[in-house]
Z-matrix of the N, CA and C atoms (Angstrom, degrees):
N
C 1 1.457
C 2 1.526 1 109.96
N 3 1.461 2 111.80 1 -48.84
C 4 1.159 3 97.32 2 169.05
C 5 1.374 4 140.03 3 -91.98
N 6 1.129 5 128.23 4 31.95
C 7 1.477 6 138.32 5 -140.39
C 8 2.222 7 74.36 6 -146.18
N 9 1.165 8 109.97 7 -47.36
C 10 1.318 9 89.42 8 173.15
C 11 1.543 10 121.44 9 -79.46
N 12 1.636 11 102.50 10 -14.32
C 13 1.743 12 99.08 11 178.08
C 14 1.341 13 110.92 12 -65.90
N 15 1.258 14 108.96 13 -27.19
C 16 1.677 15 121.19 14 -171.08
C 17 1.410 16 119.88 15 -65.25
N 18 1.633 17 117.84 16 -44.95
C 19 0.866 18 141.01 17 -171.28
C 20 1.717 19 125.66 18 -74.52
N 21 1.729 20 87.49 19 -67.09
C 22 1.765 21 96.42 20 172.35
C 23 1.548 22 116.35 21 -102.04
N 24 0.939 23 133.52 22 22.81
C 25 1.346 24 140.34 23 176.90
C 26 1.623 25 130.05 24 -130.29
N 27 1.674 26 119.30 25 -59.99
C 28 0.971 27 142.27 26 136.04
C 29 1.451 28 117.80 27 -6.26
N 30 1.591 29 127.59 28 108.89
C 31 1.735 30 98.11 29 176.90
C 32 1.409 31 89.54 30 -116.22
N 33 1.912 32 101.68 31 136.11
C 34 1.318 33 105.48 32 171.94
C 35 1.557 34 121.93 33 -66.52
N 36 1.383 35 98.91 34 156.78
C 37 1.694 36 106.73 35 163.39
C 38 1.510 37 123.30 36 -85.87
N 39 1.274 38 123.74 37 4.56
C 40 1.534 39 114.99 38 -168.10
C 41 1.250 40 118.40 39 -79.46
N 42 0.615 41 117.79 40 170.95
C 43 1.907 42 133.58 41 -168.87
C 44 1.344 43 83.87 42 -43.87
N 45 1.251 44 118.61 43 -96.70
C 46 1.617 45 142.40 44 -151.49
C 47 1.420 46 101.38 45 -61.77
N 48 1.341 47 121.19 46 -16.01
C 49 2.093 48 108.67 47 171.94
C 50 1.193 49 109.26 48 -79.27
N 51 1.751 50 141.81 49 -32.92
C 52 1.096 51 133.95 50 -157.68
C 53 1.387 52 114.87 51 26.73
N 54 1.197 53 128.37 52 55.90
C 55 1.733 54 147.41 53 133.41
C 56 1.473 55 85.08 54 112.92
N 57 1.675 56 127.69 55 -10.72
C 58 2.030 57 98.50 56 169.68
C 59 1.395 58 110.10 57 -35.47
N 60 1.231 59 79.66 58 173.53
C 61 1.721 60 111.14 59 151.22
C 62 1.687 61 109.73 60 -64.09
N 63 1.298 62 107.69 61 176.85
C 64 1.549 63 112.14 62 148.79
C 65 1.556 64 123.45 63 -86.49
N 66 1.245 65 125.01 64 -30.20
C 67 1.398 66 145.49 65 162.50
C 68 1.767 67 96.38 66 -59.17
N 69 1.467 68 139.44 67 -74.22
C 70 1.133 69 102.37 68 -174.44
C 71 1.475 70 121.07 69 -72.81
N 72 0.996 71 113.57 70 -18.34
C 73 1.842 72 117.58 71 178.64
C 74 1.294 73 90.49 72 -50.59
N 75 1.292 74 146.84 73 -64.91
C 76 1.494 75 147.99 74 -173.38
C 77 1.877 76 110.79 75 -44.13
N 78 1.699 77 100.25 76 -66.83
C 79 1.093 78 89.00 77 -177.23
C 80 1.692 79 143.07 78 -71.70
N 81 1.378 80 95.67 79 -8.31
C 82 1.596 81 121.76 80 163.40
C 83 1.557 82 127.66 81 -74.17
N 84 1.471 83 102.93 82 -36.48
C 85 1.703 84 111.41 83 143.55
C 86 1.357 85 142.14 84 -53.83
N 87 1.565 86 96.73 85 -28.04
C 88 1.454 87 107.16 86 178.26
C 89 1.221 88 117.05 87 -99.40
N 90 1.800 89 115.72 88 -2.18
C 91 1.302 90 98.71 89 165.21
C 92 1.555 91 98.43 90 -107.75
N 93 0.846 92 140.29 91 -34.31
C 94 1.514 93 122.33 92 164.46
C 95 1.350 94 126.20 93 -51.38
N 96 1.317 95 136.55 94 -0.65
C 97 1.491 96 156.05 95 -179.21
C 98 1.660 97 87.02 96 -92.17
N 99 1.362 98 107.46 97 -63.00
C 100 1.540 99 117.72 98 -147.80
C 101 1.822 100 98.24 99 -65.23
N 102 1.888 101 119.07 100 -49.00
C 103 1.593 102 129.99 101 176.10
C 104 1.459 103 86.45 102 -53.34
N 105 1.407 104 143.67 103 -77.02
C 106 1.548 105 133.32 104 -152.01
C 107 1.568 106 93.40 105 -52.82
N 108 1.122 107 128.62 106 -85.30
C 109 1.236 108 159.93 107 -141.70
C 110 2.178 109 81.31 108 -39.63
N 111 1.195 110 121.60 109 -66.61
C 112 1.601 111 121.35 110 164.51
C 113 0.820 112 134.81 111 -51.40
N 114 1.442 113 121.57 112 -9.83
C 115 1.392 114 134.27 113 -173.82
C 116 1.617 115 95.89 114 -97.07
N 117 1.176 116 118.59 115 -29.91
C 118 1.596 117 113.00 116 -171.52
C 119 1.898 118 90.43 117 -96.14
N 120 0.830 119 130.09 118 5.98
C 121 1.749 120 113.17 119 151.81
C 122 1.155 121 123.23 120 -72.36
């Protein structure tokens, strides 16, 4: 329960979340990982 409050609810303070979640901080990384990551093919 709490490991999901943390995650999808919770918005972090760190530099790089600017008030996300940790769940979207992840999934917003992974699509900007994923556009670079094709761009260098």
């Amino acid at each position: 329960v709490w490991m999901d409050y943390y995650n999808n609810e919770r918005t972090h303070q760190g530099k790089m979340c600017c008030g996300r979640t940790p769940l979207e901080t992840l999934i917003d990384g992974k699509r900007t990982w994923a556009e670079k990551n094709l761009a260098q093919i």
